[in-house]
Residue, then its C-alpha position, 0 to 999 in steps of 0.5 A: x500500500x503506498x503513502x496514503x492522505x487521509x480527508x476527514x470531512x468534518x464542517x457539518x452543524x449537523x442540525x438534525x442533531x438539535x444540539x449546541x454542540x457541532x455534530x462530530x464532537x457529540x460522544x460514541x462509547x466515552x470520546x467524540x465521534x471523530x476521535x473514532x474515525x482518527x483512531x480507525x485512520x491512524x491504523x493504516x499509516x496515513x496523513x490526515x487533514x480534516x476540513x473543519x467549519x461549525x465550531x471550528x476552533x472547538x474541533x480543531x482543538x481536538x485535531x491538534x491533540x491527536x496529531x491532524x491537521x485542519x482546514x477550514x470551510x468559511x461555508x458550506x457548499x457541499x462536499x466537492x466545495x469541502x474537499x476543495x479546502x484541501x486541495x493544497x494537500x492533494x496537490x503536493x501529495x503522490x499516492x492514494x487520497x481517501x476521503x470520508x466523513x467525521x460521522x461515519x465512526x464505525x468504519x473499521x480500519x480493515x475496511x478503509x485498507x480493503x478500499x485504498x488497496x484494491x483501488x491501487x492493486x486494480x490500478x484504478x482512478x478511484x474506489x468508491x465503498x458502496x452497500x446494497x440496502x433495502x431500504x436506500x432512501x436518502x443515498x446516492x444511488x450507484x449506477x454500474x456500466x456493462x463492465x460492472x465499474x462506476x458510470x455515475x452516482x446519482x444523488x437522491x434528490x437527483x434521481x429519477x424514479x427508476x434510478x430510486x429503485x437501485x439498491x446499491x448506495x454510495x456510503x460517501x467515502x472513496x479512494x482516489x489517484x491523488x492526480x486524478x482527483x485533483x484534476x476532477x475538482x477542477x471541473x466541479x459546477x454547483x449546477x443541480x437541484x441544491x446548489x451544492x458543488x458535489x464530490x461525486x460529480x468527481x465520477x462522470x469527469x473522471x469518466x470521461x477521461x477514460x478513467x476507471x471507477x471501481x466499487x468495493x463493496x462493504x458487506x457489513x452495512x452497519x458499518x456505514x452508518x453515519x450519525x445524523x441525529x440522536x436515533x443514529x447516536x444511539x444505534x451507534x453507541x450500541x454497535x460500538x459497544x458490542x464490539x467493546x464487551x465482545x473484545x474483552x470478553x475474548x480476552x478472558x473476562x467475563x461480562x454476566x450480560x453484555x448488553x447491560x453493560x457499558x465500557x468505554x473503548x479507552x478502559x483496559x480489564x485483566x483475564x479472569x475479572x467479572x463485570x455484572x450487569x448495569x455497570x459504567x467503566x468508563x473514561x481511561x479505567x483499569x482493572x486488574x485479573x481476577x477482580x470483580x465489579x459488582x451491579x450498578x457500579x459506576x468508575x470513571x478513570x479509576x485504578x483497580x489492581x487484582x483481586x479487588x472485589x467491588x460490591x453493589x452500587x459503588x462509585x469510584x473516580x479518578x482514584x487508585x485501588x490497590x490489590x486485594x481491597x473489598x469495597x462496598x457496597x454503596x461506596x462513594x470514593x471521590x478524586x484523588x484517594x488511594x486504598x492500598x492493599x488489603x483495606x477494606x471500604x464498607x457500606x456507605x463510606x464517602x473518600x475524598x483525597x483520602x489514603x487508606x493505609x495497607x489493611x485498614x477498614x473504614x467499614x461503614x457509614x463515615x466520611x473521610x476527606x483529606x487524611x491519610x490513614x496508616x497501617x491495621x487502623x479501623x475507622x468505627x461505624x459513623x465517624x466523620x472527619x471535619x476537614x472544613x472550617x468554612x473556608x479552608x480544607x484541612x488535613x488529618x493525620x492517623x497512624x498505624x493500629x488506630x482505633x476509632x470509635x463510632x460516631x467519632x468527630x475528627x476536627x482537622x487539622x489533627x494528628x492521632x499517632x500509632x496505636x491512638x484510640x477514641x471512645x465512642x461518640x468523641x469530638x477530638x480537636x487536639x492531637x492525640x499522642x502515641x498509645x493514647x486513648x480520647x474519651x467524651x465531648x469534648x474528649x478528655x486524654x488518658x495517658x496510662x503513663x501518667x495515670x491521670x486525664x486532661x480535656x482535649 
């Protein structure tokens, strides 16, 4: 396959969509639509120049982090006029030209190498990936000569009622010989029923220059699909991530009922894990071998390493799991916090840029917001640690082997040393020193070395 040039037509409102965001940046599996068809592009080794116009600053913004480069389409006057904008690109380049749209983000990166190499293995001018549909209303219609090779493609609007009843539609994306094509466009009027400078008039000129068209066609309809609106947005979605569940459950995990549930195309899962059903992981995730997610959970870009067992209805964000940890279920883990192995997170438990130190149990109903826990520290049943004064977010400090009663306050910022204790029901404001025990409200120190107490 020679070097390839990549134009993704990308200018569209999109209006259909009913939306204040431009069609292309509406989101497919976790990332915007045209992200998908970039990712399918990058596959084949192309250079790829997207002509943008709707939103333009937004989508280019996007382009640039992946690497393309754009070009804008002050208007929109069809897709001829569109492919125009990158007319310097096709000038400089020698080679192969595919051309699709920014909608279209479930062409596969085997389909679009189908296309560019039987256009150069069959030495023709251009290669045109054409579907037989049932149903074809709304495409361009797919007009063969006696060879079987591409006379015209007749835009819907344009067509005559017999040429209606072909079932062979053009899916609007094409290979072809960069020198041709860049001759074809100079020959391209607007003169037809919209107005509109179309790209496939590219084919009567090419024509009529002795040039060959070939159709490739595509066996797998839904893979032309492009998003026009929100029912295409859904069905989109559904293929996609059928395709998702189907790769990671060949790769060894087990998801109980696939069609329930959602994993974005950017999350990684380890052989031998297991997903239950309405769950979300989404977002950059991760998870481990042997770990379990259980039902209506939701992690966005979380770390979870192996043999992590996640109970019922937990949301985890943003935060990283080490092995061995149990959480849930109804567990509320907020950016930024850090389980480390074996602890376990219960019922009804909320983190916020919290560390949990190596087998320690924050078991159920507590908040922990800015604090750093240490090893073997139990937190009882309903303490909540008072990171906020009304201003400012504090921090607290527990050591090892703490033990903390329920329904103990915990007023930041405070430091309790390794071994400390706090009586059930305690309000500490002050720092509790090594092996020492708080009781009350406020809690009063006891220090068996000293034998005595003080208010703290």
């Amino acid at each position: 396959m020679s070097d390839l040039l990549s134009i993704i037509l990308a200018a569209g409102e999109g209006t259909r969509m009913k939306s204040d965001l431009t069609k292309v940046l509406h989101q497919v599996a976790g990332k915007p639509m045209v992200e998908h068809v970039i990712d399918n592009i990058n596959e084949i080794n192309s250079q790829v120049v997207a002509v943008v116009g709707h939103q333009g600053d937004k989508v280019s913004k996007l382009l640039e982090g992946k690497g393309v480069k754009s070009v804008l389409q002050k208007e929109q006057l069809g897709t001829g006029h569109a492919v125009l904008q990158a007319a310097s690109y096709i000038k400089e380049h020698q080679g192969s030209v595919l051309i699709l749209y920014g909608d279209t983000p479930l062409l596969s990166p085997q389909r679009l190498k189908q296309l560019v190499r039987q256009r150069e293995e069959q030495g023709a001018a251009a290669a045109v990936l054409t579907a037989y549909l049932e149903e074809p209303s709304g495409y361009g219609r797919i007009i063969r000569d006696n060879n079987g090779y591409i006379e015209r493609i007749v835009e819907e609007k344009d067509a005559s009622s017999t040429e209606k009843e072909i079932k062979e539609i053009n899916s609007g994306v094409y290979c072809f010989d960069s020198k041709c094509l860049e001759a074809a466009l100079t020959r391209l009027d607007n003169n037809n029923a919209q107005q509109e400078y179309y790209l496939t008039d590219t084919i009567s000129y090419i024509n009529e220059t002795d040039g060959v068209i070939i159709p490739v066609v595509c066996e797998d309809n839904n893979e032309i699909i492009g998003v026009n609106d929100r029912v295409n947005l859904s069905l989109v979605e559904k293929i996609i991530r059928k395709r998702i569940n189907n790769c990671h459950m060949k790769n060894g995990v087990t998801i109980i009922d696939p069609t329930v549930t959602y994993i974005d195309e950017g999350v990684t899962i380890g052989r031998d894990s297991i997903i239950y059903p309405f769950t979300y992981l989404v977002g950059k995730t991760e998870i481990g071998s042997y770990s379990v997610v259980g039902s209506h959970c939701r992690l966005n870009n979380a770390k979870i390493a192996d043999k992590v067992n996640i109970v019922d209805h937990c949301i985890i964000q943003d935060s990283k799991i080490s092995d061995g940890v149990n959480i849930g279920p109804f567990a509320y883990i907020r950016p930024g916090s850090i389980v480390e192995k074996g602890a376990k997170i219960g019922d009804f438990v909320e983190l916020k840029k919290a560390r949990i130190g190596e087998n320690s149990k924050v078991p159920h109903l507590s908040y922990a917001g800015d604090v750093e826990i240490g090893k073997g520290t139990n937190v009882g049943a309903g303490t909540i640690f008072a990171n906020y004064d009304g201003q400012d977010k504090h921090k607290t400090r527990i050591g090892d082997n703490v033990f903390i009663g329920s329904n103990t306050t915990i007023v930041a910022p405070i430091s309790i040393g390794d071994g400390g204790k706090t009586g059930a029901g305690s309000v500490v404001t002050k720092d509790v020193p090594e092996a020492v025990t708080v009781v009350g409200v406020p809690a009063r120190t006891f220090d068996k070395t000293k034998g005595g107490s003080e208010d703290n």
